[in-house]
N, CA, C and O atoms as a GROMACS GRO file, in nm:
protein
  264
    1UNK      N    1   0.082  -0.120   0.000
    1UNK     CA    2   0.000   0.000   0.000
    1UNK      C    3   0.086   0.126   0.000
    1UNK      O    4   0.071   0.231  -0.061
    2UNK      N    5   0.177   0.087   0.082
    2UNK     CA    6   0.277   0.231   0.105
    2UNK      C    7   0.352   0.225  -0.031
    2UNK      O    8   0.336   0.338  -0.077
    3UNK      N    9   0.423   0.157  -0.115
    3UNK     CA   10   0.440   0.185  -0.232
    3UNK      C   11   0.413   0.236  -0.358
    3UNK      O   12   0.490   0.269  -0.448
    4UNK      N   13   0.230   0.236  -0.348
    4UNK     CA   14   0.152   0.256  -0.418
    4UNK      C   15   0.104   0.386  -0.456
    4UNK      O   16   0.066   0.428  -0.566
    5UNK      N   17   0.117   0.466  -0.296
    5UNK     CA   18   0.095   0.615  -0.238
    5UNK      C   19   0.227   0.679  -0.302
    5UNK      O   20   0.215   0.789  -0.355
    6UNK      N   21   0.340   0.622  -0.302
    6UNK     CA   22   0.450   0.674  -0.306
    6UNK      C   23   0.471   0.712  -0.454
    6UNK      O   24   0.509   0.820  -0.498
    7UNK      N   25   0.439   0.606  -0.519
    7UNK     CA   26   0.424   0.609  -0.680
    7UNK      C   27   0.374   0.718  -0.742
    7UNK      O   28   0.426   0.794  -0.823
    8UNK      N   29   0.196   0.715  -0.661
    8UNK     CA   30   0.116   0.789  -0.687
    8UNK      C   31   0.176   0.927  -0.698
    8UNK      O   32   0.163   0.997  -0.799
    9UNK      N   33   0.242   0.963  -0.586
    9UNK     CA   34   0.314   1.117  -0.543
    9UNK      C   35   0.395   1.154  -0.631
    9UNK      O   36   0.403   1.271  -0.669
   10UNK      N   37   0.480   1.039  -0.686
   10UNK     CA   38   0.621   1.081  -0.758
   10UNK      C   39   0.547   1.107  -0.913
   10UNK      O   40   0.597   1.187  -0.991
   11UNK      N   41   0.417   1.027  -0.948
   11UNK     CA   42   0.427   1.032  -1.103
   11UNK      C   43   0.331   1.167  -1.107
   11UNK      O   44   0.333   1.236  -1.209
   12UNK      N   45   0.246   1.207  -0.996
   12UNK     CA   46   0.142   1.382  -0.984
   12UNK      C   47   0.279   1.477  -0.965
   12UNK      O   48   0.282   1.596  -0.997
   13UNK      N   49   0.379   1.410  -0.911
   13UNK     CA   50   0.484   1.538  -0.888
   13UNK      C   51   0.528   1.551  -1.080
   13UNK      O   52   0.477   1.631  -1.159
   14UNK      N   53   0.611   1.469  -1.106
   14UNK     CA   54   0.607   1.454  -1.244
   14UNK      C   55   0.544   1.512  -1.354
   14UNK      O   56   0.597   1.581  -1.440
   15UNK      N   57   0.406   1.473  -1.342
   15UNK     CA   58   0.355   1.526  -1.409
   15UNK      C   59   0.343   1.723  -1.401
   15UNK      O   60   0.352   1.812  -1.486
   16UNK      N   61   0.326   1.719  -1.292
   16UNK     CA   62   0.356   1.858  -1.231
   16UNK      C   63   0.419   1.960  -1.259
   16UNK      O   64   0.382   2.077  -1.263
   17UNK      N   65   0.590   1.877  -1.295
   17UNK     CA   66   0.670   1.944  -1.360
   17UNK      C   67   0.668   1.952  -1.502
   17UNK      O   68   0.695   2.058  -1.559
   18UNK      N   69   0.638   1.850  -1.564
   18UNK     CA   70   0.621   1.843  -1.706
   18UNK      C   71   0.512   1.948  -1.758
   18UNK      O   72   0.527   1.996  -1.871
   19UNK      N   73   0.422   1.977  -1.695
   19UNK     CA   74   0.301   2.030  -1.726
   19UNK      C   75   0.362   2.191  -1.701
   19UNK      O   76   0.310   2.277  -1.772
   20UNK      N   77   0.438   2.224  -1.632
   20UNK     CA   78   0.459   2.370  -1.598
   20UNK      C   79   0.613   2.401  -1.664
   20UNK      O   80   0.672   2.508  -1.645
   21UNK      N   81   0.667   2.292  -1.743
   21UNK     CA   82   0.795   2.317  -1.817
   21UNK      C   83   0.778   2.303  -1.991
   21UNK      O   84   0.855   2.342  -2.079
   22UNK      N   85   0.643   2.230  -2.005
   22UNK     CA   86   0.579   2.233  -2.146
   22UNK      C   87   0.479   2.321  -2.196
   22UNK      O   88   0.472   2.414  -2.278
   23UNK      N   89   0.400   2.256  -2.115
   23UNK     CA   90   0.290   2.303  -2.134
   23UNK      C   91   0.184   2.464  -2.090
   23UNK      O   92   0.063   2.484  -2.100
   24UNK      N   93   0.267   2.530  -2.054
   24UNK     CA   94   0.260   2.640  -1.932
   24UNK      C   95   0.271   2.774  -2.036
   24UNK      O   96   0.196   2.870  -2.059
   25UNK      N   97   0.428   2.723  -2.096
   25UNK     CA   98   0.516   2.862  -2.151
   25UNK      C   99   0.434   2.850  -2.282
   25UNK      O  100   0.424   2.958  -2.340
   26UNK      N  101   0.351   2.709  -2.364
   26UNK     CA  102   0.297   2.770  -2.470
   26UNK      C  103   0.185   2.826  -2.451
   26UNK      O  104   0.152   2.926  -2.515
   27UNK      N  105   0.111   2.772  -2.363
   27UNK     CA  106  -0.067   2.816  -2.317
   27UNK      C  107  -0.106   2.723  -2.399
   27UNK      O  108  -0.170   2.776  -2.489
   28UNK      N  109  -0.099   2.616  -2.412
   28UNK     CA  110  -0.141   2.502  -2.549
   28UNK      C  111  -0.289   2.457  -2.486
   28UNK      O  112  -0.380   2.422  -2.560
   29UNK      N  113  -0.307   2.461  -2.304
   29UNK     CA  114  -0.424   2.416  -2.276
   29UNK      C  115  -0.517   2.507  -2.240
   29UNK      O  116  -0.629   2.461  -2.217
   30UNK      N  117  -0.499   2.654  -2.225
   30UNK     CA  118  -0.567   2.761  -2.170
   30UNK      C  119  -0.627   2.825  -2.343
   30UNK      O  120  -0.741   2.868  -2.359
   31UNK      N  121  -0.537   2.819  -2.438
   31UNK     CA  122  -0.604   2.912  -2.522
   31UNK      C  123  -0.598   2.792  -2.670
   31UNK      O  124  -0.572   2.672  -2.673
   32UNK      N  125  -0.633   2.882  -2.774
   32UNK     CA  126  -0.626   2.798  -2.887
   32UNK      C  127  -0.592   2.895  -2.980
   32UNK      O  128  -0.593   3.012  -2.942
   33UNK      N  129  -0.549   2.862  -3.141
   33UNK     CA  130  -0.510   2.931  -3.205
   33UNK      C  131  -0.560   3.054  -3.265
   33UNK      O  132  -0.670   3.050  -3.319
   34UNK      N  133  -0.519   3.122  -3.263
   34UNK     CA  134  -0.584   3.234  -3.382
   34UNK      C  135  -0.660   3.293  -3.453
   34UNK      O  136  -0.581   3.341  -3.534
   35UNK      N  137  -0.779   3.331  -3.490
   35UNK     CA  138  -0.842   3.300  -3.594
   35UNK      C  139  -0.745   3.420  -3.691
   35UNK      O  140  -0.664   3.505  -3.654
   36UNK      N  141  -0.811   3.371  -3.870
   36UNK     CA  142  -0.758   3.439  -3.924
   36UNK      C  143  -0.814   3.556  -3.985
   36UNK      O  144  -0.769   3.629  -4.073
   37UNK      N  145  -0.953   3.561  -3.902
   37UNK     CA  146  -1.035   3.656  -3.979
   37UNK      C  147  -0.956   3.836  -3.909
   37UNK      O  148  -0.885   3.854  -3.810
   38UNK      N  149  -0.999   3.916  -3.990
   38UNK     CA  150  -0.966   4.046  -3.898
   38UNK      C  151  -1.091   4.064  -3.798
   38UNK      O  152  -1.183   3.984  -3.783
   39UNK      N  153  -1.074   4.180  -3.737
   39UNK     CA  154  -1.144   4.250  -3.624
   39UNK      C  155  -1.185   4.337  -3.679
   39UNK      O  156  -1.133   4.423  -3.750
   40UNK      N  157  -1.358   4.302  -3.625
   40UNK     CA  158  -1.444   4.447  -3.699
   40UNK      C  159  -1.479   4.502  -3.579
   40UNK      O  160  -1.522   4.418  -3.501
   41UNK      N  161  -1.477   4.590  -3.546
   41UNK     CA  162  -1.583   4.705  -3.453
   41UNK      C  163  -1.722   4.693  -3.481
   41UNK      O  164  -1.770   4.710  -3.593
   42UNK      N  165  -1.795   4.660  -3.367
   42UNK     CA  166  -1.940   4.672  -3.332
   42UNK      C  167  -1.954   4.834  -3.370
   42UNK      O  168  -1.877   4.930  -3.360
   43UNK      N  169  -2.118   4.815  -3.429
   43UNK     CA  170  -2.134   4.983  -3.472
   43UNK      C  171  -2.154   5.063  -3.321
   43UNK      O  172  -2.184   4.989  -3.228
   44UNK      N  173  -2.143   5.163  -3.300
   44UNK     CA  174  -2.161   5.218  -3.172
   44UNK      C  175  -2.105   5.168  -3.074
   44UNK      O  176  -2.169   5.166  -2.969
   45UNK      N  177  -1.963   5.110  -3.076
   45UNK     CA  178  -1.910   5.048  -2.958
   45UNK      C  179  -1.779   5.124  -2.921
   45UNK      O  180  -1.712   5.080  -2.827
   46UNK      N  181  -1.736   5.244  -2.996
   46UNK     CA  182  -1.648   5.343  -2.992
   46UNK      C  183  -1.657   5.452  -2.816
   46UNK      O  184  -1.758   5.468  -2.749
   47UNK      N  185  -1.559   5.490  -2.795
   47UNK     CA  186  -1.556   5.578  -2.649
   47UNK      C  187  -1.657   5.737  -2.695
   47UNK      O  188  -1.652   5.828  -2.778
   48UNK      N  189  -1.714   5.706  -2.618
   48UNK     CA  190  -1.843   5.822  -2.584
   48UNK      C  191  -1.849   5.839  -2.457
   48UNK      O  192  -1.785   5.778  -2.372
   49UNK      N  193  -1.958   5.958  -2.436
   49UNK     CA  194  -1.975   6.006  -2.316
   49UNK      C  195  -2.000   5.889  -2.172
   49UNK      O  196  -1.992   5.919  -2.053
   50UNK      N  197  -2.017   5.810  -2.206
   50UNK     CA  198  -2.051   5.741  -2.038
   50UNK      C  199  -1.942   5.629  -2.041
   50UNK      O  200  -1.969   5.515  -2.006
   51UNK      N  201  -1.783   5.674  -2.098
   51UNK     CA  202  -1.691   5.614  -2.081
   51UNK      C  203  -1.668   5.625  -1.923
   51UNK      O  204  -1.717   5.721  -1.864
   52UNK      N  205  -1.578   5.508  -1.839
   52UNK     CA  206  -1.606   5.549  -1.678
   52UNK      C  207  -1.425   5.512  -1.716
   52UNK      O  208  -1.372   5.443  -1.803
   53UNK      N  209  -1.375   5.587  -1.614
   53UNK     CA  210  -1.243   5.593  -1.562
   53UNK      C  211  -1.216   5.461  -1.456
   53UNK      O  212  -1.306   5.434  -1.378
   54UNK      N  213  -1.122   5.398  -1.454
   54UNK     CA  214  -1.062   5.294  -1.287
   54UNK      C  215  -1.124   5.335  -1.213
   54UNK      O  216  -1.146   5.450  -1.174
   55UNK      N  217  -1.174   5.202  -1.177
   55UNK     CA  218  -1.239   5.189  -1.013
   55UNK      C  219  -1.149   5.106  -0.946
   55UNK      O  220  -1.116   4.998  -0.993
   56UNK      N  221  -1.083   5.170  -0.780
   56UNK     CA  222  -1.034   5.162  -0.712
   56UNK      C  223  -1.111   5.086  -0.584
   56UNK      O  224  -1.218   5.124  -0.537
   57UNK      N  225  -1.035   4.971  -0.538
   57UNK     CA  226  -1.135   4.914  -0.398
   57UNK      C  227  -1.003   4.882  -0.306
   57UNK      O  228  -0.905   4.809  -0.319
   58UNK      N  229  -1.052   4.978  -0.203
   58UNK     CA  230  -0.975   4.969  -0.108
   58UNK      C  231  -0.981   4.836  -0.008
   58UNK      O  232  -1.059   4.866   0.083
   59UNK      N  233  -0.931   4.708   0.010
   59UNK     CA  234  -0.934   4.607   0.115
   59UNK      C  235  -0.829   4.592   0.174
   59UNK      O  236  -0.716   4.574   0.128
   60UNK      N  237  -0.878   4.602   0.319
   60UNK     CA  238  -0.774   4.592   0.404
   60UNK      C  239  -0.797   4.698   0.496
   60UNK      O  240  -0.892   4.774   0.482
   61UNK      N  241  -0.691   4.709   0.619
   61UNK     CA  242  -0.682   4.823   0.705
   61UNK      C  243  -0.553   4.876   0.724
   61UNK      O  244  -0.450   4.844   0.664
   62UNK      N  245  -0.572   5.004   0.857
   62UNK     CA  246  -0.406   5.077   0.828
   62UNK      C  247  -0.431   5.063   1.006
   62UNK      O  248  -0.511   5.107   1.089
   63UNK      N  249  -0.297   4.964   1.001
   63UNK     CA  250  -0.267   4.912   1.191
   63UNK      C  251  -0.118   5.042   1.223
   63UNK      O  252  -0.028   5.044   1.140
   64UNK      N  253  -0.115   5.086   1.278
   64UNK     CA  254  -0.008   5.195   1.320
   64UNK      C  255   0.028   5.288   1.339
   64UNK      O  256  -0.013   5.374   1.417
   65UNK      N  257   0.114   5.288   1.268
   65UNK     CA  258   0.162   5.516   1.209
   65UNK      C  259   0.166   5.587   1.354
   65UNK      O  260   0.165   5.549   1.471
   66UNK      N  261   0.172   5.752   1.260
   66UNK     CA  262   0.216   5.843   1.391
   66UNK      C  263   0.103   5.934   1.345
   66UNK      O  264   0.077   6.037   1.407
   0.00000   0.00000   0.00000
């Protein structure tokens, strides 16, 4: 049984590494290729008036100071 666990560990470690030394740096499993069409703009999807600026969220607190 204890051999079995051990296996288990070494071939998820393994894989582990293989997966974050291959497969990671291309993005081969997160994205897919290309398309080859161009990019059209939606009609009316250009910056106009109710463009909004960064929104900021403060989390957390302030422990100290003078």
């Amino acid at each position: 049984m204890e051999g079995i666990v051990k296996g288990l560990m070494v071939a998820c470690i393994g894989l582990s590494c293989y997966s974050l030394a291959v497969w990671a740096p291309r993005g081969s499993i997160l994205t897919r290729p290309a398309s080859p069409e161009p990019v059209r703009a939606s009609p009316g999807a250009g910056p106009g008036p109710h463009t909004r600026g960064p929104r900021y969220v403060f989390v957390g607190g302030f422990i100290g100071g003078k």
